[in-house]
PLY file of the C-alpha trace (Angstrom):
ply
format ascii 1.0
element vertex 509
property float x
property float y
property float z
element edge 508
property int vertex1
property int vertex2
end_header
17.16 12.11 -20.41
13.47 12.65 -19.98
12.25 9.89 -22.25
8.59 10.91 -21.48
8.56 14.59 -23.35
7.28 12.73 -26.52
4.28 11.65 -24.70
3.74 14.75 -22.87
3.44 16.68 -25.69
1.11 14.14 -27.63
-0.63 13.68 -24.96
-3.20 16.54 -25.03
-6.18 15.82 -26.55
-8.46 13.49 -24.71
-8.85 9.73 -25.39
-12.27 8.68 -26.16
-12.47 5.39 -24.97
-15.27 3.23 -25.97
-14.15 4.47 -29.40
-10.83 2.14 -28.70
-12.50 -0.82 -28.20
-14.06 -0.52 -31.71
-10.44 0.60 -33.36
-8.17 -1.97 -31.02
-9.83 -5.60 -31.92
-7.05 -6.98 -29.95
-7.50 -4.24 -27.15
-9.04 -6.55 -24.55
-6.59 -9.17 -24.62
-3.45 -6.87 -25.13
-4.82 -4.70 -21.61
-5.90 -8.02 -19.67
-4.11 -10.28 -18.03
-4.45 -13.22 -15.08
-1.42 -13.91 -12.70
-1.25 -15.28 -9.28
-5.21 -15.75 -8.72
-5.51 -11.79 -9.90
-7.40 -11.42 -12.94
-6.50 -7.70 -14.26
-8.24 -5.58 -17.07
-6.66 -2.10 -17.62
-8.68 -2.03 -21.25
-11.17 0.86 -19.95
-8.01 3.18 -18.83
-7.80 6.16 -21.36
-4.76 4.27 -22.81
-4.82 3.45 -26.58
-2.44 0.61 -27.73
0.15 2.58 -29.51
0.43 5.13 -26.59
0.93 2.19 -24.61
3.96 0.41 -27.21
5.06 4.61 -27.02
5.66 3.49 -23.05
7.17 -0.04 -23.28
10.04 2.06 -25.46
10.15 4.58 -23.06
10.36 1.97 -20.18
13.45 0.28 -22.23
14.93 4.07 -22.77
14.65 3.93 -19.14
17.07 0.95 -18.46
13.59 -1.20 -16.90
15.03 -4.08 -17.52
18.43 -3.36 -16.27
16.88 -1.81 -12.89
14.86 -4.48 -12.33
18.05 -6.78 -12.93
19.44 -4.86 -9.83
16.84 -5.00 -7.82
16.68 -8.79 -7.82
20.86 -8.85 -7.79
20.56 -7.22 -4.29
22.56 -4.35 -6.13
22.41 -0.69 -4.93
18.86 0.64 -6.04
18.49 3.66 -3.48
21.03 5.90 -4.10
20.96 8.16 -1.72
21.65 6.22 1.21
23.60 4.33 -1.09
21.80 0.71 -0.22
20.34 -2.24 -2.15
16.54 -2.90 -1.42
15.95 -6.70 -0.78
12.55 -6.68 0.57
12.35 -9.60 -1.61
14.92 -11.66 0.02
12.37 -11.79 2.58
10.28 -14.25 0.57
12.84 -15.90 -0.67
13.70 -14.33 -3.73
16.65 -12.19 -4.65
21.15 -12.73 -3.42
21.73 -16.11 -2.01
23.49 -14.61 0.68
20.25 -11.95 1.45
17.85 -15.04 1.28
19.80 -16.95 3.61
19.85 -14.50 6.18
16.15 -13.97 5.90
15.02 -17.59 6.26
17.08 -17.37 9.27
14.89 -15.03 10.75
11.74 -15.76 9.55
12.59 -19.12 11.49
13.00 -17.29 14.44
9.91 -15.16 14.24
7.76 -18.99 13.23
9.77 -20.07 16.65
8.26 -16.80 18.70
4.74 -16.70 16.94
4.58 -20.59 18.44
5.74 -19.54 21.82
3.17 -16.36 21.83
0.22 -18.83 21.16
1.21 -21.67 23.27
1.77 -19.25 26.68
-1.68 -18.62 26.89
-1.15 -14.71 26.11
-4.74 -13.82 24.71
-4.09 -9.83 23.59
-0.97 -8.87 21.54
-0.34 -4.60 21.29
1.65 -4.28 18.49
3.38 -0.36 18.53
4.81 0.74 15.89
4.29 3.83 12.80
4.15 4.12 8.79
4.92 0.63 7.34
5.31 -1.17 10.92
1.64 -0.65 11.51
0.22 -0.11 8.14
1.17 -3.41 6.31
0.57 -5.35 9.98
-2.81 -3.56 10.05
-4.20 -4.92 6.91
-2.74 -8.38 7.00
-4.87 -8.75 10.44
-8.13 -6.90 8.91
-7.94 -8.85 5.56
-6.64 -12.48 7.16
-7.05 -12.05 11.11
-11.12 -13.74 11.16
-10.91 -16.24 8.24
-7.17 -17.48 8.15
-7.38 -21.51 8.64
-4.84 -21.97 11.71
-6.24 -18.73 13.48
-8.17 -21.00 16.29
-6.64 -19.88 19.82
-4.29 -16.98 18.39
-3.96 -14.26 20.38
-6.30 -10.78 18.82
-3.22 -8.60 18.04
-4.06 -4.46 18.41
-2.40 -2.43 16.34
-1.33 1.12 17.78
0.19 3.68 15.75
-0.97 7.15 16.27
1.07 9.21 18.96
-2.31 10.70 20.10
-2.71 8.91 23.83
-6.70 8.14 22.92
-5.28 4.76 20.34
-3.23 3.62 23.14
-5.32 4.08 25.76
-8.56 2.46 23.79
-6.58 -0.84 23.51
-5.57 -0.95 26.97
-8.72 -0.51 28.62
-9.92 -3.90 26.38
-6.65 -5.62 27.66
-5.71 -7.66 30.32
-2.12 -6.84 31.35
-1.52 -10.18 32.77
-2.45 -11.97 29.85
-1.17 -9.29 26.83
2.21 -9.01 25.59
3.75 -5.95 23.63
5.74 -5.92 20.19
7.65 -2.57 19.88
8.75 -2.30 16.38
10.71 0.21 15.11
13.95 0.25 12.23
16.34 2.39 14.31
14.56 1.71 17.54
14.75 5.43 18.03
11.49 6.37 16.29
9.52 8.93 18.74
5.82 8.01 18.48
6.72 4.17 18.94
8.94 4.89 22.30
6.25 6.75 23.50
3.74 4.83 22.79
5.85 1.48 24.04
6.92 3.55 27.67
3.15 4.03 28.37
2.58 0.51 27.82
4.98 -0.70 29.61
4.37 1.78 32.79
0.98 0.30 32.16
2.06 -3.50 32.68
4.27 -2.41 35.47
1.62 -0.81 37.47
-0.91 -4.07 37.21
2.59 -5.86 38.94
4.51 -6.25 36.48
8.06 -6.62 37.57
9.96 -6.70 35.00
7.47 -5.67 31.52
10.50 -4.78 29.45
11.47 -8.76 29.50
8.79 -9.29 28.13
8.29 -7.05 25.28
9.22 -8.15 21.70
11.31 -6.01 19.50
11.63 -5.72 16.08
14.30 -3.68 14.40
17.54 -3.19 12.04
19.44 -2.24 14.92
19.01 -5.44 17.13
22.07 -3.68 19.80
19.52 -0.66 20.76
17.05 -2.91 21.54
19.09 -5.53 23.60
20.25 -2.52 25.21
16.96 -1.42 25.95
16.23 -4.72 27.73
13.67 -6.01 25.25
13.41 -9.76 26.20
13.09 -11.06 22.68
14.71 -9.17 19.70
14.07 -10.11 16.21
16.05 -8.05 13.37
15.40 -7.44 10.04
18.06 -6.18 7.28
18.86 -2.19 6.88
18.21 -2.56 3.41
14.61 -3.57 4.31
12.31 -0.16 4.33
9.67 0.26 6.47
6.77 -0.02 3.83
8.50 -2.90 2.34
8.52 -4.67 5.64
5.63 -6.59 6.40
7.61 -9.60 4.57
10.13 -9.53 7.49
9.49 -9.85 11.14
6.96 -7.12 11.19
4.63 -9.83 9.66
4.93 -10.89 13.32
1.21 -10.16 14.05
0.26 -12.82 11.22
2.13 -15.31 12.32
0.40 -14.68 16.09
-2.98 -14.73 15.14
-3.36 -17.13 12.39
-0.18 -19.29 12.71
3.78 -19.05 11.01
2.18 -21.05 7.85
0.03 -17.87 7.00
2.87 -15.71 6.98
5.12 -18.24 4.79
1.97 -18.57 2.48
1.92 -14.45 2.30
5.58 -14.65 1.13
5.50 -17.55 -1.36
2.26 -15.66 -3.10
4.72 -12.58 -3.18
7.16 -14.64 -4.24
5.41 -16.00 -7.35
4.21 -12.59 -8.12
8.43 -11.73 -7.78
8.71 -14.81 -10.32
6.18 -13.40 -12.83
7.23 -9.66 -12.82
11.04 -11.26 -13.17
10.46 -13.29 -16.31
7.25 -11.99 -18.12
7.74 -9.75 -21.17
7.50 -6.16 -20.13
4.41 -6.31 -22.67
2.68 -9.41 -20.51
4.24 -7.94 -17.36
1.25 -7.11 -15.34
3.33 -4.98 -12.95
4.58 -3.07 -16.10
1.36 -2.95 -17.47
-0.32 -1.05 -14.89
2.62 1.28 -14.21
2.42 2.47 -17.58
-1.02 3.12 -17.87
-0.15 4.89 -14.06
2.44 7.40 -15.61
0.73 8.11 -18.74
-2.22 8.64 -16.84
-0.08 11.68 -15.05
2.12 12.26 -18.41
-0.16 12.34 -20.97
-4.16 13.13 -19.83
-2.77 15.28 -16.67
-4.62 13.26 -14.37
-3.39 13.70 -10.59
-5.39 11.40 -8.67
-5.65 7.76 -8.53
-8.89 6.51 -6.62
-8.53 2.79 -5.21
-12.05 1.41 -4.08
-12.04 -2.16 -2.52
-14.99 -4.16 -3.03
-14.69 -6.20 0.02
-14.42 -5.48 3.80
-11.23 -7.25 4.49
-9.64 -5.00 2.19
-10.63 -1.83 3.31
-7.29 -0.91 4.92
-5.88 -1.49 1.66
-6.30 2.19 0.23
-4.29 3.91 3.21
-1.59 1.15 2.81
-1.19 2.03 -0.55
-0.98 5.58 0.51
1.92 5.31 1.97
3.57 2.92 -0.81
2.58 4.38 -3.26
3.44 8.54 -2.21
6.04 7.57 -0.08
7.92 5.98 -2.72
7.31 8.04 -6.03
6.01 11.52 -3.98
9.25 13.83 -5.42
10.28 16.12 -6.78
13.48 15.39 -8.02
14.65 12.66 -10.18
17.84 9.94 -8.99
20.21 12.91 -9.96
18.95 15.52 -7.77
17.97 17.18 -10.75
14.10 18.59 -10.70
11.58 16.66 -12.34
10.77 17.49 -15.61
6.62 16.28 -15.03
4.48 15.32 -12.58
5.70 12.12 -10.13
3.19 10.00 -8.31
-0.26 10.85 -8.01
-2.31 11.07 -5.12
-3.93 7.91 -3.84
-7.05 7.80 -2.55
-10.14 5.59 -1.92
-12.76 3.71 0.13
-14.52 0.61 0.37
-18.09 -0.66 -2.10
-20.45 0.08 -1.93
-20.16 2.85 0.97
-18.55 4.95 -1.14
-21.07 5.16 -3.69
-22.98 7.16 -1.63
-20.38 9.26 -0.62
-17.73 9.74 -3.11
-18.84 9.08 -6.10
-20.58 11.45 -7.08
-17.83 13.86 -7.43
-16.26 10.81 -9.10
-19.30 9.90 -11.78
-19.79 14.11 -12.29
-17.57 16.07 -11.10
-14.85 18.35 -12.76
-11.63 16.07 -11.06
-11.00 13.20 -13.17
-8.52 10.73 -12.48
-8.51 6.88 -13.07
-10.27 4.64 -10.57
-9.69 1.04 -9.82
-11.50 -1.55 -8.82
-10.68 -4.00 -6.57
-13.33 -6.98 -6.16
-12.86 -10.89 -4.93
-14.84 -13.75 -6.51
-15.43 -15.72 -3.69
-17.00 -14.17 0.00
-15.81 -14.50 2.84
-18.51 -15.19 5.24
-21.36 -17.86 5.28
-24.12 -15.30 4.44
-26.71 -15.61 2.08
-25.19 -14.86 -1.67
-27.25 -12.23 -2.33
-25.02 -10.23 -0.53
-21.88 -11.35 -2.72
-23.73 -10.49 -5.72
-25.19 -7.24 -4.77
-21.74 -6.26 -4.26
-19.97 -7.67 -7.39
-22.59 -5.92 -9.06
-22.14 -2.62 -7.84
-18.85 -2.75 -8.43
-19.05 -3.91 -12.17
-21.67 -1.20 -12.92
-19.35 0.94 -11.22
-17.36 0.50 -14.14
-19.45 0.55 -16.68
-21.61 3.97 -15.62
-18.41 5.60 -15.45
-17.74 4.49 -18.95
-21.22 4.80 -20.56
-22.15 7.95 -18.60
-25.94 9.22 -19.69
-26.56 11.60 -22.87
-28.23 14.81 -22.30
-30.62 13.23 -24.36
-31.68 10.33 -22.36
-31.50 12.48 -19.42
-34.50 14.46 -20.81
-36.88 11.66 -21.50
-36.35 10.82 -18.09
-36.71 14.56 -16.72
-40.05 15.00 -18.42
-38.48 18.01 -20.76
-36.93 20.03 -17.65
-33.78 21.18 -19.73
-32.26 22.24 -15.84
-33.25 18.85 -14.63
-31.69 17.18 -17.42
-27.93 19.01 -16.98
-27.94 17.98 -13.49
-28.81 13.79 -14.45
-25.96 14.18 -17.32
-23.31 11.52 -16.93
-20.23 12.81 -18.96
-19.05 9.00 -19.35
-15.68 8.56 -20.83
-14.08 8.19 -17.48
-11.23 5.95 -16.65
-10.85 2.59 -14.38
-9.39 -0.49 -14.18
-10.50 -3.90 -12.30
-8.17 -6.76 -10.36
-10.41 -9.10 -9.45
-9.05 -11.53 -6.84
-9.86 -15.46 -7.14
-9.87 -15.45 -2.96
-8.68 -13.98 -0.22
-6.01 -16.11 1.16
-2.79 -15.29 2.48
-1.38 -16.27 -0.84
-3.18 -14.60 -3.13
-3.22 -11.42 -0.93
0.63 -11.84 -0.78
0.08 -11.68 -4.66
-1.32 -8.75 -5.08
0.77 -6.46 -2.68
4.30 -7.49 -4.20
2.07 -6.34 -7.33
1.51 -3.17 -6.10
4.82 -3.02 -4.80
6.36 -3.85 -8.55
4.13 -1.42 -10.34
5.26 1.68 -8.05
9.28 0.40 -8.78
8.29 0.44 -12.70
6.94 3.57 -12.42
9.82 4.93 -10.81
12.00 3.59 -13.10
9.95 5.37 -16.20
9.92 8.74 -13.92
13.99 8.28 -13.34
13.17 8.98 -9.22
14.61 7.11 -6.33
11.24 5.07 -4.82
13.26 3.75 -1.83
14.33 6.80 0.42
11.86 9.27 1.72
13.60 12.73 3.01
10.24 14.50 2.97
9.15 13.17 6.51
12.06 14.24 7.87
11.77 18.04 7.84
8.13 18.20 9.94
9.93 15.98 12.26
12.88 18.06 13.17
10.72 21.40 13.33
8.36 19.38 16.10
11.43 18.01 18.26
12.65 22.12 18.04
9.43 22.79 19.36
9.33 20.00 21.86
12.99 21.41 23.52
11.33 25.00 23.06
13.57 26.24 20.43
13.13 28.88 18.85
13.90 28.55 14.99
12.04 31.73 13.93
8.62 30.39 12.86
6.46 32.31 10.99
4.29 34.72 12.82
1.26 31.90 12.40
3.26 29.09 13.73
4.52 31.61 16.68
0.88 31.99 17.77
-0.71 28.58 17.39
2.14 27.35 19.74
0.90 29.97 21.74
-2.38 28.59 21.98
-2.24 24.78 22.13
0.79 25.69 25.05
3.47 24.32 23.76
0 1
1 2
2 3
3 4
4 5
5 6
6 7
7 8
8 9
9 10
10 11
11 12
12 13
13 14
14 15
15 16
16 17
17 18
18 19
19 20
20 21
21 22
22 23
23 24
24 25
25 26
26 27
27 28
28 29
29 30
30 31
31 32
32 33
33 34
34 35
35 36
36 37
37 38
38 39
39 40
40 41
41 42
42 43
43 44
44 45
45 46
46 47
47 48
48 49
49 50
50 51
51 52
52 53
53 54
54 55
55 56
56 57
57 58
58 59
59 60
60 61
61 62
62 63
63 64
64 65
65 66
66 67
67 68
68 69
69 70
70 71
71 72
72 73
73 74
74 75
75 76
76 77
77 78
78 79
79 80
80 81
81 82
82 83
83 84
84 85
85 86
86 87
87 88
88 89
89 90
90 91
91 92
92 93
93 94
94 95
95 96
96 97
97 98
98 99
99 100
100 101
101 102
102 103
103 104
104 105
105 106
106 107
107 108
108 109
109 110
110 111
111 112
112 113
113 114
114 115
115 116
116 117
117 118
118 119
119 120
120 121
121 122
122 123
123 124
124 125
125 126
126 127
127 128
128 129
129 130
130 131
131 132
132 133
133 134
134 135
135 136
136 137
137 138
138 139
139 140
140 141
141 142
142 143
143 144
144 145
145 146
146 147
147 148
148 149
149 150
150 151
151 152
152 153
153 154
154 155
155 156
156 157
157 158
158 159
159 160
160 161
161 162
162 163
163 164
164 165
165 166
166 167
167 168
168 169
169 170
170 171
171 172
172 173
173 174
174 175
175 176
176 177
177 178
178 179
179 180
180 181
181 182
182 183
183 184
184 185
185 186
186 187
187 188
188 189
189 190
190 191
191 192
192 193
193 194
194 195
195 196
196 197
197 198
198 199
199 200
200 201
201 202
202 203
203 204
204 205
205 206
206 207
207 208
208 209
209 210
210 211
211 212
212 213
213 214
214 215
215 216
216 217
217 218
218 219
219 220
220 221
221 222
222 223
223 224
224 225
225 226
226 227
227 228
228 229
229 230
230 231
231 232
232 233
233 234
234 235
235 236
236 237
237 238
238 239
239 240
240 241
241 242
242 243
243 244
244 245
245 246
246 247
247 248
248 249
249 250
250 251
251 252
252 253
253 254
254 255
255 256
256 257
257 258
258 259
259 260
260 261
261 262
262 263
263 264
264 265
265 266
266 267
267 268
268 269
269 270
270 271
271 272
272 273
273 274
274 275
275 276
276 277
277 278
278 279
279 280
280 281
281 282
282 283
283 284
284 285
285 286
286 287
287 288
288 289
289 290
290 291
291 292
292 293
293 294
294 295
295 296
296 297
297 298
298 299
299 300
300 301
301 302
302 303
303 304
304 305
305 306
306 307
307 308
308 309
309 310
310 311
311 312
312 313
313 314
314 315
315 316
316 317
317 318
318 319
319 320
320 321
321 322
322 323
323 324
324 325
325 326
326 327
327 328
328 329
329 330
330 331
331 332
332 333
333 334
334 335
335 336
336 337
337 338
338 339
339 340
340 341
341 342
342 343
343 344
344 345
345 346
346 347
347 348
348 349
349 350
350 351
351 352
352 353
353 354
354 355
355 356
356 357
357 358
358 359
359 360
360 361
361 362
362 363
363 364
364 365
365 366
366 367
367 368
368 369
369 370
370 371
371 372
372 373
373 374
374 375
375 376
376 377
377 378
378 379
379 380
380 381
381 382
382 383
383 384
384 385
385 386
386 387
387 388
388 389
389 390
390 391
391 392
392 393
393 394
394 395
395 396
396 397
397 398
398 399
399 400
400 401
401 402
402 403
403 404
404 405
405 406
406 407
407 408
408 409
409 410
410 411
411 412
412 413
413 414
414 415
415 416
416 417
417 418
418 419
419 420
420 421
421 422
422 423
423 424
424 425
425 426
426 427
427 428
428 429
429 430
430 431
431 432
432 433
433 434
434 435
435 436
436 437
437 438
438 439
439 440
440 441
441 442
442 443
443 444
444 445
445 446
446 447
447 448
448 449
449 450
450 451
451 452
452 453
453 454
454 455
455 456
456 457
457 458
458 459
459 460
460 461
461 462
462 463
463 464
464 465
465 466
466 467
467 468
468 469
469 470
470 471
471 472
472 473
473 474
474 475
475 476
476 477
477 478
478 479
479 480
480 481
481 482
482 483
483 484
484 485
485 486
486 487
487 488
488 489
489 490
490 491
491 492
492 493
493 494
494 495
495 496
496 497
497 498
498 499
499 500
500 501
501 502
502 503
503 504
504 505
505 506
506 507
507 508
């Protein structure tokens, strides 16, 4: 049943927004909300407030709150590989039975994190690809400098990319006596992280090593492959944990390293909360909901294909590629939970930067260009360095007049008073306005609130999901490159296009 064909069809004409404000008295309050130490307004989205009480009936036509009810239960949710996705368990929320298991191992990953910092190991390499480097990535960019526990914890160096220039940049700032590796990979099999993890490990061994596999960490869903392997410490995490969902489990390893196991259980109980809210709120005070709605509507009903995420703070700036991959991962398909083809568009494209860089970059194509999509803000109240505050406020600033220019734009009017009559002039300084955005703006960044706002994100890609009637929990389109480059690997020949044929050619393959 495509219960978003209503809305398609109605959803044409384009939304002048300041005009809401004046027609929606209650719009502000109705589009804002504050949960978890996030303060959220979605009122300057191109999303008037019976379009949005169009969605929540959609969202109910969709069964939201009987998905969600599964997702909590621990109940199949993926369908295609026929699992149940209990990320949450992680963090304590979800099946008794899944949250038992969990705190067992997020006991023995506290146990490990102690041993790591008390051996005197000073460099950590952790290898892994997609969600087992991603979400470790940005949990040591946002937390890694400021967390309170952090003094003495190893610096942990993520490596991801199969190119040999990542590896080889953290090794040559490593000392191989004094650096331990974490290999982390679900099925243990996964090509760019055994590759990476031999090199390393030749690398130990030829600085004396005699044994470096003994004392490599690995973490994976298939705990026998490792032992096997002759990993010297093996922490697991459940099947029914996906990779971009698994920064809660022992991939949050690196936190735990560098800034002590009460960071990472202080990252899970902010999820947790955020679990708690998303639970029990009314889908109409559901922030989750909220901004899912305004996500697919965005798509649905203004034909908007981009979604630009632009973090107002440093330790944030790995947040746009980490919702990348949640975000297109999860909702990038084509067909719906029945393997039927989608009847509209699916998830958007995510993409963004950091304030203010990108407002000399970027934004210009954002502020006047002919690609609209909405943009959201992502700013935190209090800094995190001991600088003077005039570089706080500069930045808040920005990133509120961000907001507002985009709204407001400049009339062609007011752009020739200021172009002394030059009609040309004036075009070129004309701000359309009328362009979307939303702002979270973050009482801190701790390992709470952070933990907050990514089981947020995580939530509002689910909803979505749920609206769009897609499976957000497998992801068959990165398999297909990755069978064509093992054929080409071995030197099979599969019949490539004549293009293909003669690049491989070339690079001597």
């Amino acid at each position: 049943m495509d219960n978003l064909a209503a809305l398609r069809a109605a959803g044409a004409a384009p939304v002048d927004i300041q005009a809401l404000f004046a027609a929606e008295p209650d719009r502000l309050d109705r589009l804002s909300l504050a949960v978890c130490g996030i303060h959220a307004d979605l009122s300057r989205l191109a999303l008037p407030l019976p379009v949005l009480d169009q969605l929540l009936a959609a969202a109910m036509a969709a069964d939201l709150p009987g998905w969600r009810d599964r997702l909590f239960a621990g109940e199949i949710v993926n369908p295609s590989e026929g699992r149940a996705a209990t990320h949450m368990a992680e963090r304590g929320v979800g099946r008794a039975d899944h949250v038992a298991t969990a705190a067992a191992s997020a006991a023995a990953v506290a146990a490990c994190a102690d041993r790591l910092r008390a051996d005197g190991v000073r460099d950590v390499i952790h290898i892994g690809i997609g969600g087992s480097a991603l979400g470790p990535a940005l949990l040591i960019d946002a937390l890694g400098r400021d967390c309170a526990n952090n003094i003495g914890g190893p610096t942990i160096h993520v490596v991801a990319n199969i190119d040999g220039e990542a590896l080889a940049r953290t090794l040559a700032v490593c000392d191989p006596a004094a650096t331990r590796l974490v290999i982390v990979s679900k099925t243990f099999t996964t090509a760019e992280t055994m590759t990476n993890a031999h090199s390393a490990l030749d690398w130990l061994a030829a600085a004396g090593s005699g044994d470096p596999r003994a004392q490599a960490i690995a973490i994976t869903a298939r705990p026998d492959r490792a032992r096997a392997w002759g990993a010297g410490t093996v922490l697991d995490f459940a099947e029914t944990v996906g990779g971009r969902y698994s920064l809660w489990s022992a991939v949050g390893l690196p936190l735990a390293v560098r800034c002590g196991p009460d960071a990472l259980a202080d990252l899970r109980a902010g999820a947790a909360a955020m679990d708690v809210h998303f639970r029990d709120a009314p889908l109409a005070r559901n922030l989750p909901v909220l901004a899912a709605l305004a996500d697919v509507w965005a798509a649905h009903g203004q034909g908007q294909a981009t979604r630009g995420v632009f973090a107002y703070d440093e330790r944030l700036r790995l947040l746009p590629a980490y919702l990348q991959q949640l975000e297109m991962e999860s909702n990038g398909k084509r067909v719906g939970r029945s393997g039927d083809p989608l009847p509209g568009p699916s998830a958007a494209i995510t993409w963004g930067g950091t304030g203010t860089d990108a407002q000399h970059a970027v934004f210009q194509l954002v502020h006047q260009g002919t690609a609209i999509g909405p943009i959201e803000f992502i700013g935190v109240k209090t800094p995190g360095h001991g600088l003077p505050a005039t570089h706080h406020r500069q930045l808040l600033a920005n990133m509120l007049a961000q907001g507002a220019a985009l709204l407001k734009g400049r009339s062609f009017d007011a752009a020739l008073a200021l172009s002394g009559g030059d009609a040309a002039l004036a075009r070129a300084k004309t701000f359309p306005g009328n362009r979307p955005s939303s702002t979270l703006l973050l009482d801190r960044l701790d390992a709470r609130t952070l933990g907050a706002a990514l089981a947020f994100f995580e939530h509002r890609t689910f909803v979505a999901a749920v609206l769009l009637g897609l499976n957000p929990f497998d992801q068959w389109g990165v398999e297909l490159g990755k069978e064509l480059a093992n054929a080409l690997i071995a030197g099979d020949d599969l019949g490539f296009d004549p293009s293909t044929a003669r690049l491989v050619a070339l690079a001597g393959l």
